[in-house]
C-alpha atoms as a printed R data frame, in Angstrom:
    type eleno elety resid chain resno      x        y       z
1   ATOM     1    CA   UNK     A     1 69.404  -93.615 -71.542
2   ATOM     2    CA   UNK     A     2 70.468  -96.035 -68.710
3   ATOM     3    CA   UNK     A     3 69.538  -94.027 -66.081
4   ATOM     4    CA   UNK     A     4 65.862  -94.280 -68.181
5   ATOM     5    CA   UNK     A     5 65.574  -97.877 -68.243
6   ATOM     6    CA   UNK     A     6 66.633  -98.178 -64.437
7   ATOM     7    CA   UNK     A     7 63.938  -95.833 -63.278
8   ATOM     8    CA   UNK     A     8 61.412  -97.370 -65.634
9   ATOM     9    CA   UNK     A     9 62.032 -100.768 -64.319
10  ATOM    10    CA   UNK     A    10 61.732  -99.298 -61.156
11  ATOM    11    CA   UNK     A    11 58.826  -97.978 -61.280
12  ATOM    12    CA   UNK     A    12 57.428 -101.457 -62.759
13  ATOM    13    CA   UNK     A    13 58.693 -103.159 -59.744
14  ATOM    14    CA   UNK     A    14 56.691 -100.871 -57.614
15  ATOM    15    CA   UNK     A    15 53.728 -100.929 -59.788
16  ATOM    16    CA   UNK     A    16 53.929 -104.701 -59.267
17  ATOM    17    CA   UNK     A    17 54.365 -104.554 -56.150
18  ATOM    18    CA   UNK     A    18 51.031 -102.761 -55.286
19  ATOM    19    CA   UNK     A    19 49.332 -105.210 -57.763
20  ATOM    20    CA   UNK     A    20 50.257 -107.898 -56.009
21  ATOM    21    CA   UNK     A    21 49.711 -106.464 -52.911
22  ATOM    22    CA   UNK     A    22 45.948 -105.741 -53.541
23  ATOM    23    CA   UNK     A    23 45.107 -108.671 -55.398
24  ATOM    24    CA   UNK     A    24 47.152 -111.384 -53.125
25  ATOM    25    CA   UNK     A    25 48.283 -109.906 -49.567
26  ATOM    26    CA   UNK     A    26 44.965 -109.771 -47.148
27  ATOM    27    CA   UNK     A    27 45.501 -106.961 -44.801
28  ATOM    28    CA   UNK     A    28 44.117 -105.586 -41.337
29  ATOM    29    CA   UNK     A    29 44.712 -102.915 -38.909
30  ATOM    30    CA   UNK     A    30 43.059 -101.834 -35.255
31  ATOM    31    CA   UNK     A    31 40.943  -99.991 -33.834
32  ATOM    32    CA   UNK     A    32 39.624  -99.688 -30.891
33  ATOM    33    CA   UNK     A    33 35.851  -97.841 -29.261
34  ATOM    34    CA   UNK     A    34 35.226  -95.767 -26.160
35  ATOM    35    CA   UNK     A    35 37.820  -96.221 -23.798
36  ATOM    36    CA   UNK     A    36 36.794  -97.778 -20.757
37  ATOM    37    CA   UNK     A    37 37.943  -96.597 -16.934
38  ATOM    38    CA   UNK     A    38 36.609  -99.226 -15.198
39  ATOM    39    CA   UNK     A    39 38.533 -101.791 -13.019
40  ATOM    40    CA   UNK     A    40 37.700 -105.555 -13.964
41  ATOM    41    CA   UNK     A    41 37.862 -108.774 -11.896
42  ATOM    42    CA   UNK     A    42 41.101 -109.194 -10.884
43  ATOM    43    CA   UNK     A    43 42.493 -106.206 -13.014
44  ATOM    44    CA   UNK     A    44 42.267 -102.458 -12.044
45  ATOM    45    CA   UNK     A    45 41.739 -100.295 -15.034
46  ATOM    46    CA   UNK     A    46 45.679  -99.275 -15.274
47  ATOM    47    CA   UNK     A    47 46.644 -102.509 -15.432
48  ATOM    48    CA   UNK     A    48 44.602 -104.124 -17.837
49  ATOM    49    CA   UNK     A    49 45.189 -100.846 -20.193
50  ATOM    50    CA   UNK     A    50 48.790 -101.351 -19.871
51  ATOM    51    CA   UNK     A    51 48.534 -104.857 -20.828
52  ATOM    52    CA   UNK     A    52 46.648 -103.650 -23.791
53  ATOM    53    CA   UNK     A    53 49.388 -101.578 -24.702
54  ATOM    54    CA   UNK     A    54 51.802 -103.454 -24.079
55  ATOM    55    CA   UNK     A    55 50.884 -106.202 -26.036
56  ATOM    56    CA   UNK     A    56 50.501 -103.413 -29.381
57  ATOM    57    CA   UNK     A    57 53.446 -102.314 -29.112
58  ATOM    58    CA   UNK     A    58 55.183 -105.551 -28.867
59  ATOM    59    CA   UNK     A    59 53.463 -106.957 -31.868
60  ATOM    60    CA   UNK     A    60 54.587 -103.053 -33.634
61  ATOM    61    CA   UNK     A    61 51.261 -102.626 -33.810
62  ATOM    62    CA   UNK     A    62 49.656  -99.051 -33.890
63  ATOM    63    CA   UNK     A    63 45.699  -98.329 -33.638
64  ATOM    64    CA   UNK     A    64 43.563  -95.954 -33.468
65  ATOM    65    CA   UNK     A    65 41.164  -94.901 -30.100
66  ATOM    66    CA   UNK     A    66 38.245  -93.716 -30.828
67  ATOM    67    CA   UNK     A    67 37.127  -92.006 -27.916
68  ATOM    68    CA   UNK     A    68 33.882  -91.370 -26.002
69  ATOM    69    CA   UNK     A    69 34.516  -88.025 -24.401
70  ATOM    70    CA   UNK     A    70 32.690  -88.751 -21.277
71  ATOM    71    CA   UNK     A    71 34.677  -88.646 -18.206
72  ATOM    72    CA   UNK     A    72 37.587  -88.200 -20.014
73  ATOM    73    CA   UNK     A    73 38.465  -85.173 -18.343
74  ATOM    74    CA   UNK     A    74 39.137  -87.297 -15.188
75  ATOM    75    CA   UNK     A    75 42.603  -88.018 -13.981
76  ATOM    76    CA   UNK     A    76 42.088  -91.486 -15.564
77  ATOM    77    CA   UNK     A    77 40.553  -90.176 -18.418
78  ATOM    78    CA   UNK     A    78 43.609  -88.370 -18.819
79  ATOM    79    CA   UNK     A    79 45.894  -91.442 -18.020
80  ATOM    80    CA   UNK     A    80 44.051  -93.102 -20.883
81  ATOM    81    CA   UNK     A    81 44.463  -90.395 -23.858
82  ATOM    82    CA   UNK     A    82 47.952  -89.863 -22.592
83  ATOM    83    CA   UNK     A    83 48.858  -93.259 -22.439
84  ATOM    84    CA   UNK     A    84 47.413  -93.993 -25.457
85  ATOM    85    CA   UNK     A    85 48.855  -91.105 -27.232
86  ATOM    86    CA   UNK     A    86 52.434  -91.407 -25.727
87  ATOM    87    CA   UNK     A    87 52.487  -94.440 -27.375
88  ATOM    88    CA   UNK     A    88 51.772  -93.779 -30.768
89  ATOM    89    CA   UNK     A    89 48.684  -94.477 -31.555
90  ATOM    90    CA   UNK     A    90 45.793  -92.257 -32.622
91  ATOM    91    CA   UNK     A    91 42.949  -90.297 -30.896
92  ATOM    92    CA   UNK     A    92 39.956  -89.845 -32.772
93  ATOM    93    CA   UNK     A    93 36.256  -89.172 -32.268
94  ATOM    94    CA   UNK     A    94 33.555  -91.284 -30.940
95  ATOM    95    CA   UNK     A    95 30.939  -88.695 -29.584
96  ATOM    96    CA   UNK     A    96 30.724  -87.281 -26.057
97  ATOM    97    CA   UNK     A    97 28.128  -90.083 -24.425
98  ATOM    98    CA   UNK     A    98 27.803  -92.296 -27.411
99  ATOM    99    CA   UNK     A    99 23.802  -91.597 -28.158
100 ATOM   100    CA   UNK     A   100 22.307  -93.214 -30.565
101 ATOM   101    CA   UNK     A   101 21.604  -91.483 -34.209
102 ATOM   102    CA   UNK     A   102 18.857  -93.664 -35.077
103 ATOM   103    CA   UNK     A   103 17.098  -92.939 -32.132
104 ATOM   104    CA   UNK     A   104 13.718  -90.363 -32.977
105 ATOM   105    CA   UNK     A   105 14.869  -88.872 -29.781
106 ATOM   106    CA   UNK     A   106 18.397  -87.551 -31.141
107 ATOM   107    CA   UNK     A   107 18.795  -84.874 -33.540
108 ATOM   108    CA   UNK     A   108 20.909  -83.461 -35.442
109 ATOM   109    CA   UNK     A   109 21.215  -80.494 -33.662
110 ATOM   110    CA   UNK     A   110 22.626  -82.731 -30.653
111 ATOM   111    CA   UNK     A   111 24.519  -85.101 -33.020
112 ATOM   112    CA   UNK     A   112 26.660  -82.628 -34.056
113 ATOM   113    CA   UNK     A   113 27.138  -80.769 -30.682
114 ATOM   114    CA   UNK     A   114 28.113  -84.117 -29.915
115 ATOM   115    CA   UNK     A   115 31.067  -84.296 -32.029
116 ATOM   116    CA   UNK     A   116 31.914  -80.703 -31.401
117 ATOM   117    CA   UNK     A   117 32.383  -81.340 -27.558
118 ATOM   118    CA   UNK     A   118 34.412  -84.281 -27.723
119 ATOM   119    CA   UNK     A   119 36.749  -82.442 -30.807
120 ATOM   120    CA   UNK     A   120 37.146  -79.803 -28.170
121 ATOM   121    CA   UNK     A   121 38.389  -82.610 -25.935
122 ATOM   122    CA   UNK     A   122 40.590  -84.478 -27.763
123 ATOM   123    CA   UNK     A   123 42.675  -82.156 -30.176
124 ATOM   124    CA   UNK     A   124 45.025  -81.206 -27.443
125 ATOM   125    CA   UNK     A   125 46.552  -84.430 -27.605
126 ATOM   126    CA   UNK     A   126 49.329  -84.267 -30.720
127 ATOM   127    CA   UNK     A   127 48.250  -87.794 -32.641
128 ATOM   128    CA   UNK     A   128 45.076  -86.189 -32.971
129 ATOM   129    CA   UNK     A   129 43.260  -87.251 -36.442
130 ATOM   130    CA   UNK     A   130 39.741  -85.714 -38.038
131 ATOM   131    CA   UNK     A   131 38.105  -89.249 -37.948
132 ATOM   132    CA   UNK     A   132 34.850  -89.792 -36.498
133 ATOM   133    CA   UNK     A   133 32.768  -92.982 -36.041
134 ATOM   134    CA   UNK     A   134 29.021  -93.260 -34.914
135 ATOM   135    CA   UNK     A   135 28.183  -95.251 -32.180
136 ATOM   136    CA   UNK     A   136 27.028  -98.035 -32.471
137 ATOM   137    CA   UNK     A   137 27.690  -97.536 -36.357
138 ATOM   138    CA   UNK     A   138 23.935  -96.177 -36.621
139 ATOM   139    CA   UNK     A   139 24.271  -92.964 -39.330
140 ATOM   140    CA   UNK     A   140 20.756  -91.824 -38.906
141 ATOM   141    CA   UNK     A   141 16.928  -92.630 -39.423
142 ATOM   142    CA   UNK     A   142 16.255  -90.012 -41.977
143 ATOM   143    CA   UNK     A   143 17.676  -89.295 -44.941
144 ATOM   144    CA   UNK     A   144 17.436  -85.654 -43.930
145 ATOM   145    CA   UNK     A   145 19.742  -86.749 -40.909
146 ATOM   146    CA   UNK     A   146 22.005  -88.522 -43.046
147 ATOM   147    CA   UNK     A   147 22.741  -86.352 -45.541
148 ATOM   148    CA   UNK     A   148 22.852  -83.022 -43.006
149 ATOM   149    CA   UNK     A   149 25.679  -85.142 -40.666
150 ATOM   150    CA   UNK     A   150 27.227  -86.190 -43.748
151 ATOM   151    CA   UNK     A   151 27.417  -82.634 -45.477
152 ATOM   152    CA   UNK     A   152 28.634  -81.198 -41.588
153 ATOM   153    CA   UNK     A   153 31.773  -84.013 -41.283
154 ATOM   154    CA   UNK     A   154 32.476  -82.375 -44.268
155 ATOM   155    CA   UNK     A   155 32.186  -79.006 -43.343
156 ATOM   156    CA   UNK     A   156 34.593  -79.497 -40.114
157 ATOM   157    CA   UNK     A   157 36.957  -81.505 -42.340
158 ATOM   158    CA   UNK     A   158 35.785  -84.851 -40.860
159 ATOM   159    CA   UNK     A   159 36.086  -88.552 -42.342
160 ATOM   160    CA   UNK     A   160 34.052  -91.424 -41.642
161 ATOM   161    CA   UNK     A   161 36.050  -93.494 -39.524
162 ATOM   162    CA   UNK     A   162 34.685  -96.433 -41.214
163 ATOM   163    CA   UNK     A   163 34.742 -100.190 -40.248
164 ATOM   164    CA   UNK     A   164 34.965 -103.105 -42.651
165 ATOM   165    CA   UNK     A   165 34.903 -105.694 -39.855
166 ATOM   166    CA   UNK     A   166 32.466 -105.751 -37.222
167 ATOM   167    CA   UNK     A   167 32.099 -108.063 -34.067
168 ATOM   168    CA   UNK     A   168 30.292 -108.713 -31.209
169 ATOM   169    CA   UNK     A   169 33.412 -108.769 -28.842
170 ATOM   170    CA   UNK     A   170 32.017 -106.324 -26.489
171 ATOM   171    CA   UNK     A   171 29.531 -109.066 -25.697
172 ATOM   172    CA   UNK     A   172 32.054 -111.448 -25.189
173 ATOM   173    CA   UNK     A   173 33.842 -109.092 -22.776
174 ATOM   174    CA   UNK     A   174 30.787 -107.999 -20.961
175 ATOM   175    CA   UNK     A   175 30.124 -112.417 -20.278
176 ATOM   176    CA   UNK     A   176 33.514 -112.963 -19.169
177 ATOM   177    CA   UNK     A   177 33.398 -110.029 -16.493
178 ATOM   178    CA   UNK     A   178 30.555 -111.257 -15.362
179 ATOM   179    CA   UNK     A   179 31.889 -114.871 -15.377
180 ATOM   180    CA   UNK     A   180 35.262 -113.774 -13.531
181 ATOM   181    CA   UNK     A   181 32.596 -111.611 -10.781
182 ATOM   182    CA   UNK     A   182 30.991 -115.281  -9.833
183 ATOM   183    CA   UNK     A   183 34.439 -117.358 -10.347
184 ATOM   184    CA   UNK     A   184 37.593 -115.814 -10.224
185 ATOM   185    CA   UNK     A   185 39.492 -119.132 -10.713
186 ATOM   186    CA   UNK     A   186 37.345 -119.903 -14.127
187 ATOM   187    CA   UNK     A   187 39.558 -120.638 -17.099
188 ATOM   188    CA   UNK     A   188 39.803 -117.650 -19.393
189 ATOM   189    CA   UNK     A   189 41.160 -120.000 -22.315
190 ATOM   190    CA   UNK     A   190 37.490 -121.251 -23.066
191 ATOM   191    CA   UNK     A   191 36.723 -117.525 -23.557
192 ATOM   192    CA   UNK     A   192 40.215 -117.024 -25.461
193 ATOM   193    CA   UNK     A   193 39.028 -119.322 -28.335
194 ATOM   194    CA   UNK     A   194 35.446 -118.253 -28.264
195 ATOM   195    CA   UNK     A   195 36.908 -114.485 -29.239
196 ATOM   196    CA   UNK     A   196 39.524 -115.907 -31.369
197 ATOM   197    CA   UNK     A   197 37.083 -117.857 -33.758
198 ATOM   198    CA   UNK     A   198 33.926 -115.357 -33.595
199 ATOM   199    CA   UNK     A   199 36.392 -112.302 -34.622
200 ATOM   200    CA   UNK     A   200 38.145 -114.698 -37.633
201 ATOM   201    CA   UNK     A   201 34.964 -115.941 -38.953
202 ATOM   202    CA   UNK     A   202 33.511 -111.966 -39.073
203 ATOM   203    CA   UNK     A   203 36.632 -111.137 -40.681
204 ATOM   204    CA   UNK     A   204 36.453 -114.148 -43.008
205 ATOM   205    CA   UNK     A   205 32.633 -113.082 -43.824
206 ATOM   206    CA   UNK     A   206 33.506 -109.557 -44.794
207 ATOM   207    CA   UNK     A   207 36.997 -110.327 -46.832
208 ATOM   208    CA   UNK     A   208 35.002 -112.349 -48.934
209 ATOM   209    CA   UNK     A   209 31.855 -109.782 -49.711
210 ATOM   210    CA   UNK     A   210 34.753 -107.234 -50.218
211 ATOM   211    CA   UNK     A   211 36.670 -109.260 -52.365
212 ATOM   212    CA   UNK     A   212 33.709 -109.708 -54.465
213 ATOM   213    CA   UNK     A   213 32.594 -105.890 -54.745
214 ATOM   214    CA   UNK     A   214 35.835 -104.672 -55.637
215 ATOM   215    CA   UNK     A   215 37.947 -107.164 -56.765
216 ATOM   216    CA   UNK     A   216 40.976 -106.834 -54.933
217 ATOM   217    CA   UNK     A   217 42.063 -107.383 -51.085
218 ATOM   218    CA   UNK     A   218 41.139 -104.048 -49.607
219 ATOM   219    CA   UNK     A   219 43.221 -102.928 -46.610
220 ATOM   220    CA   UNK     A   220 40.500 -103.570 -43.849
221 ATOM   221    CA   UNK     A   221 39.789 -102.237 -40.190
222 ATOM   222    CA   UNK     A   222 38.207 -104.073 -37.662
223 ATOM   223    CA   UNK     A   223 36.323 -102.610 -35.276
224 ATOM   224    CA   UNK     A   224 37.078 -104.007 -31.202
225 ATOM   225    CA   UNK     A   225 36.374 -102.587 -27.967
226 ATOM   226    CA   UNK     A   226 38.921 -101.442 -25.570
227 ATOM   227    CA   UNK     A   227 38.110 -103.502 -22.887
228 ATOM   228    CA   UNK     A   228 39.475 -106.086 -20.905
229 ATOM   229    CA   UNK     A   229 38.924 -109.192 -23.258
230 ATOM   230    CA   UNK     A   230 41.202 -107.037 -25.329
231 ATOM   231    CA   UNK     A   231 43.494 -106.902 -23.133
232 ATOM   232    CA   UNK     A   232 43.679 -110.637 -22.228
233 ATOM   233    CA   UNK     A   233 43.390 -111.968 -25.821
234 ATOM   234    CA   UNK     A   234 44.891 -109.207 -28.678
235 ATOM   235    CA   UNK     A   235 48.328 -110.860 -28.900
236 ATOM   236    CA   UNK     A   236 46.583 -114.206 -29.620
237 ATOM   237    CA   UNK     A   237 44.577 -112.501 -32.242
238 ATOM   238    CA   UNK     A   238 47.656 -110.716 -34.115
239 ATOM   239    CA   UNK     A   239 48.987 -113.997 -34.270
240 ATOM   240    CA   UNK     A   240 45.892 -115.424 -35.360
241 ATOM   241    CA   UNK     A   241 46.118 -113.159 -38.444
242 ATOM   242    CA   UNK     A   242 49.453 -113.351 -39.329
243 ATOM   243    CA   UNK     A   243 49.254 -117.294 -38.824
244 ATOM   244    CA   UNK     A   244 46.323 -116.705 -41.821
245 ATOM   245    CA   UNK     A   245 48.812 -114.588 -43.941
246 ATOM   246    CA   UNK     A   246 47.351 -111.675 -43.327
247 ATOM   247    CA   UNK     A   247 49.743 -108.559 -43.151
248 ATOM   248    CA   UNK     A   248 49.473 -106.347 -40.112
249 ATOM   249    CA   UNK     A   249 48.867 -102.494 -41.020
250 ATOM   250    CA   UNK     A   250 48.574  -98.957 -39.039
251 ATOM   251    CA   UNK     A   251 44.987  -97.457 -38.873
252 ATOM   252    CA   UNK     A   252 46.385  -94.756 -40.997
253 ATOM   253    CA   UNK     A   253 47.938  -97.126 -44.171
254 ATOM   254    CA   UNK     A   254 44.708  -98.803 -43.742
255 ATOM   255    CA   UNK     A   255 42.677  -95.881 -44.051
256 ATOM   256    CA   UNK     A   256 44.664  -94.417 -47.247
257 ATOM   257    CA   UNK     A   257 42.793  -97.328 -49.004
258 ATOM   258    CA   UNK     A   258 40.890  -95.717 -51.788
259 ATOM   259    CA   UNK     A   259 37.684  -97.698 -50.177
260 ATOM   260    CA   UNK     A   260 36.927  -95.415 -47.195
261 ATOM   261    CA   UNK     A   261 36.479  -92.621 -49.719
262 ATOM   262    CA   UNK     A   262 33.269  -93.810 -51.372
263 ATOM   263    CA   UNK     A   263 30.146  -93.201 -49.883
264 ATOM   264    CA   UNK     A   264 27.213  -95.654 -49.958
265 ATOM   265    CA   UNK     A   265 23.714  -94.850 -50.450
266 ATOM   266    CA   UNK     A   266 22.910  -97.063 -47.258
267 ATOM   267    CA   UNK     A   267 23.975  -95.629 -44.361
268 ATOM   268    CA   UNK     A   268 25.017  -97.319 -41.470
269 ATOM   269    CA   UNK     A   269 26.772 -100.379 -40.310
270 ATOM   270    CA   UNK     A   270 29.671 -101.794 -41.706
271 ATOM   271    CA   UNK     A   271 31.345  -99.770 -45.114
272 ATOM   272    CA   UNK     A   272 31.293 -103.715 -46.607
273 ATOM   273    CA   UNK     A   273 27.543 -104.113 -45.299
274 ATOM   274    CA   UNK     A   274 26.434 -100.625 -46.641
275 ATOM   275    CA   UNK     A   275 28.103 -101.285 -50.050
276 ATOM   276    CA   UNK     A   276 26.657 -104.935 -50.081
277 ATOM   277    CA   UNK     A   277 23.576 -103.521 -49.375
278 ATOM   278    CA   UNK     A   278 24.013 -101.241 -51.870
279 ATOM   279    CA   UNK     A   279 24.332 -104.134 -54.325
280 ATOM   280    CA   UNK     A   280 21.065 -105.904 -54.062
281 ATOM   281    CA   UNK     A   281 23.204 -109.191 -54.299
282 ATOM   282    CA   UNK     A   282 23.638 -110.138 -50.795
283 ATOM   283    CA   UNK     A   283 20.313 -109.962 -48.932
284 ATOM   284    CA   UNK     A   284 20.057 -113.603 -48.126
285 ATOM   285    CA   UNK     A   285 23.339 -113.594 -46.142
286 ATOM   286    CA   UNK     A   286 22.964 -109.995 -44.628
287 ATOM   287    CA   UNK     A   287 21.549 -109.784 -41.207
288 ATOM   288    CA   UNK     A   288 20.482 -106.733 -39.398
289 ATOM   289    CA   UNK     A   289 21.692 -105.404 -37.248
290 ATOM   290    CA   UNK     A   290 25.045 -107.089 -38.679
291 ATOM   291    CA   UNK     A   291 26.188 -107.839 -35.437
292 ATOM   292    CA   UNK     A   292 24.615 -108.581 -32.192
293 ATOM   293    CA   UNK     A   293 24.417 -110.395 -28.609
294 ATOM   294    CA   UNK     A   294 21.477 -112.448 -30.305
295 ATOM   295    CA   UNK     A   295 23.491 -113.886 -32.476
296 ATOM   296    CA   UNK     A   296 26.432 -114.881 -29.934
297 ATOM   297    CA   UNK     A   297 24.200 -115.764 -27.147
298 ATOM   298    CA   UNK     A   298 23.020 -119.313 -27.563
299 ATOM   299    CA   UNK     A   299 26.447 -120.375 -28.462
300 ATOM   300    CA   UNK     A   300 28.116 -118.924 -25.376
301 ATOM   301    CA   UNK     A   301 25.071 -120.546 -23.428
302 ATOM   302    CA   UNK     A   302 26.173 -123.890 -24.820
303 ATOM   303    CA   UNK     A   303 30.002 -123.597 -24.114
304 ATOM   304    CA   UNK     A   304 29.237 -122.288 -20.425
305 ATOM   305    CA   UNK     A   305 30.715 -119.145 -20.769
């Protein structure tokens, strides 16, 4: 009978755990698009990828690459699925040359070749996982596209490899390259807290619409670029997070969230923007697209970046 009461209190203290855990403790793990091979100002490409790295695995951090296929093949597209892999972190799918679903000119037909080549690429390497993301988080212009991508990521045992935070930091990357092309010597820490505040204020936007819709503190995933502001700046954004009281969590914990199982009506975008959407309670405050360089531009303008 003892042995009873000690495994029921146990199980209490779990089960308040959790509860507390979803209602209190705000949560976010990594992820990270394409893969880039490029060398940057001042950085070749191994260097600011082992930076990258680096800096994850120092903070215990592990993410999730979601590759674009193209060039991959290349003894530095090698370096970069092997490094990446080597270090725990996993490799998932991001198309072959990142077309555009929405586009008239794309069909399904070459959507889902798309995936297909890439999967062919990519499942040699052993942290491997059946997620797949659509660039730039466009899901289709049809609802016949839709619904036939949606029915064939089934079919090859495929999940969504939703988002629940979106950014613009791949514009912020692309001005500081060009920045550091005209001045080497300019001071990177202007750009540092440009990407630190844009990415917390997104992630402050979605928490809340989240919170809303479901009540609780969902485990989220936040969509960056690997690229060199990356590189420079991810430590200071860990921090960033944790400084907020936000709890640190693998792609994979995040994505065992019971959120990235529902499927919204609205496709496209953010999950949070395609269930907001899905609402009819938000359309004052959502934007489209959600993110953008439009949006970023006149502020960086101002700052001189």
């Amino acid at each position: 009978m003892i042995k009873n009461i000690l495994q029921t209190k146990l199980v209490l203290i779990l089960l308040s755990v959790f509860l507390y855990n979803s209602l209190y403790a705000q949560s976010i793990s990594f992820t990270f698009d394409d893969g880039t091979l490029g060398n940057r100002p001042g950085y070749s490409f191994e260097k600011w990828n082992s930076m990258l790295l680096k800096k994850l695995k120092d903070n215990k951090v592990k993410a999730t690459l979601f590759v674009k296929g193209e060039g991959k093949n290349s003894k530095r597209g090698k370096h970069l699925l092997t490094s990446w892999n080597n270090e725990g972190h996993s490799i998932a799918n991001h198309t072959y040359t990142h077309p555009n679903y929405n586009s008239s000119k794309v069909t399904f037909k070459q959507f889902k070749n798309e995936l297909l080549k890439n999967d062919s690429l990519i499942k040699q390497y052993s942290n491997y996982q059946k997620y797949f993301r659509f660039p730039y988080l466009k899901e289709g212009n049809s609802k016949e596209k839709i619904e036939s991508f949606r029915n064939f990521l089934k079919e090859q045992n495929y999940k969504n490899g939703y988002v629940t935070i979106d950014a613009s930091d791949w514009y912020i990357d692309s001005r500081l390259i060009k920045k550091l092309r005209t001045d080497s010597s300019f001071d990177i820490n202007k750009f540092r807290k440009f990407y630190l505040e844009h990415i917390w204020n997104r992630a402050q936007f979605y928490e809340k619409i989240s919170f809303e819709l479901t009540g609780r503190h969902i485990k989220h995933n936040v969509l960056l670029h690997h690229n060199l502001a990356a590189a420079l700046f991810i430590d200071d954004l860990i921090q960033l997070f944790k400084e907020k009281g936000w709890t640190i969590v693998s792609t994979k914990e995040a994505y065992a969230d019971p959120i990235y199982n529902q499927t919204p009506n609205y496709a496209g975008e953010s999950l949070i923007y395609a269930l907001a959407k899905d609402s009819k309670k938000y359309e004052a405050i959502l934007r489209y697209p959600a993110e953008d360089s439009r949006y970023e531009k006149e502020k960086m303008n101002k700052l001189g970046l």
